[in-house]
N, C-alpha and C positions, 0 to 999 in steps of 0.2 A: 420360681426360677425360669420355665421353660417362657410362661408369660413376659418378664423382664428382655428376654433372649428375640423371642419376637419383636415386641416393639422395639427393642434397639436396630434390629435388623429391617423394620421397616423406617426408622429413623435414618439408617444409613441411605436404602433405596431412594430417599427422599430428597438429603443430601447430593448425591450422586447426578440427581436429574436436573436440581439446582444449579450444580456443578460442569452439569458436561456443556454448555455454551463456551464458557472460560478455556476448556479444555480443551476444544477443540480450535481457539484464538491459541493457544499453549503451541499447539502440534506445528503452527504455520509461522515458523522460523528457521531464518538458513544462515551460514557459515562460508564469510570467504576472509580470510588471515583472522587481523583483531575485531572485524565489522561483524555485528550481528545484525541482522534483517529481520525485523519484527511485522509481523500481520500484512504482507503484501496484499491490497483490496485493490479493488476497480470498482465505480459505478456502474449500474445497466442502461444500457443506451436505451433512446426508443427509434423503431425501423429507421434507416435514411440519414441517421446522425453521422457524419463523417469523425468525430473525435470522440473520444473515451478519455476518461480521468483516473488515475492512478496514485495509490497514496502508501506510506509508511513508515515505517521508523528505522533509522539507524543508529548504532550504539557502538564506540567505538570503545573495546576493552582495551587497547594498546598504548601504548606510551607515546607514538607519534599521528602525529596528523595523518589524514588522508583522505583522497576526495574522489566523491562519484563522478567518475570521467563521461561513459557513456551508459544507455539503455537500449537494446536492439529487442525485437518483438516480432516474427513470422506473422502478426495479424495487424501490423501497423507500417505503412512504408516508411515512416519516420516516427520516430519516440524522441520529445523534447522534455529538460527540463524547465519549470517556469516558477518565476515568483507573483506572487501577487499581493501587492500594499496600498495601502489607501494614502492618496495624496491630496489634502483637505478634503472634498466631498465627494472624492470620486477614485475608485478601483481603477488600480495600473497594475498591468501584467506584461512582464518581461521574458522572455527566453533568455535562460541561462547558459550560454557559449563557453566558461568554462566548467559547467558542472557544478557539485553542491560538497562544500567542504567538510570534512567529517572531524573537527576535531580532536587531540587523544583526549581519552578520557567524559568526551562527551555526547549527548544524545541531539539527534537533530529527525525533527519528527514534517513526516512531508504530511500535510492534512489539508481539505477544503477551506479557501479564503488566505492560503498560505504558498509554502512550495508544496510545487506538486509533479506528477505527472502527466504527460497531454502526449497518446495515442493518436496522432493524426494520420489521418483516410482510410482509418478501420474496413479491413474486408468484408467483416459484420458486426451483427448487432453483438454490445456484451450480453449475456441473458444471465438472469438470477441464478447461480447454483452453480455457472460453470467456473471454470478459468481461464485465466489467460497469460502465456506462459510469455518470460523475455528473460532477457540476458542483463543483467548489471557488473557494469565493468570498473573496477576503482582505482586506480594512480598504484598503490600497493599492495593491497590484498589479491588485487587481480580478478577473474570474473567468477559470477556465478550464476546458475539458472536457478528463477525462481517463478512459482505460478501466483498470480494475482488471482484472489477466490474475487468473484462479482458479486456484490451486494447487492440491496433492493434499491430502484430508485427511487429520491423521495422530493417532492414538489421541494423548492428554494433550491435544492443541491442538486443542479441540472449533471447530468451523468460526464458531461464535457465540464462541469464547471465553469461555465459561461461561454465556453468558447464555444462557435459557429463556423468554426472553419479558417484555412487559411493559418 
């Protein structure tokens, strides 16, 4: 019995260590009306990079529409949104001037190669581990502050997302 008791107990420990990556993806959600804000990330810049990329999900639990109006950020003098589609053999990227609409009832996921965020003339570098905090403003939920955790950067998914400035 007590042998059964251990190893279940170290089955759980094992599970658990398993488990806490997801967990901590869990913990990093926010609330403003019906929008839920799922996993706000950033990429890590490297030294000198003047823009940062920014990504996430939103989920709208409510019966009406509504739409991300604006993004403000104390480490970015301008926060734009952008899209980016391929138009036959070649990547176009737009700034979105009215924001990104949130459907009811639907999820709309900002990711690399897609919409996204774009942190233009970052006061510094993003670095692994930290965050980076802004404000999301919506049409009717109204705003909310959330921190963007910075991830690792990883060669193809430049920390800008292509962009170079300007």
């Amino acid at each position: 019995m007590e042998r059964d008791m251990k190893r279940h107990a170290r089955i759980l420990s094992v599970a658990l260590l398993l488990l806490a990556p997801a967990l901590g993806a869990v913990a990093q959600e926010y609330k403003a009306g019906s929008i839920e804000i799922q996993h706000p990330a950033a990429k890590a810049t490297l030294p000198g990079q003047p823009v940062g990329g920014g990504f996430f999900t939103l989920v709208n639990h409510g019966a009406e529409a509504d739409r991300l109006v604006s993004i403000t950020s104390p480490v970015s003098g301008d926060v734009q949104m952008h899209e980016m589609s391929m138009q036959g053999d070649v990547m176009k990227m737009r700034k979105l001037e009215d924001g990104i609409a949130v459907p009811a009832g639907a999820t709309v996921t900002l990711a690399p190669g897609g919409l996204h965020v774009m942190f233009m003339g970052i006061t510094a570098p993003f670095r692994e581990g930290e965050s980076v905090p802004a404000t999301l403003t919506f049409e009717k939920a109204g705003a909310v502050a959330v921190e963007f955790k910075v991830e690792a950067f990883k060669p193809g998914h430049a920390g800008g997302d292509g962009h170079t400035g300007n």
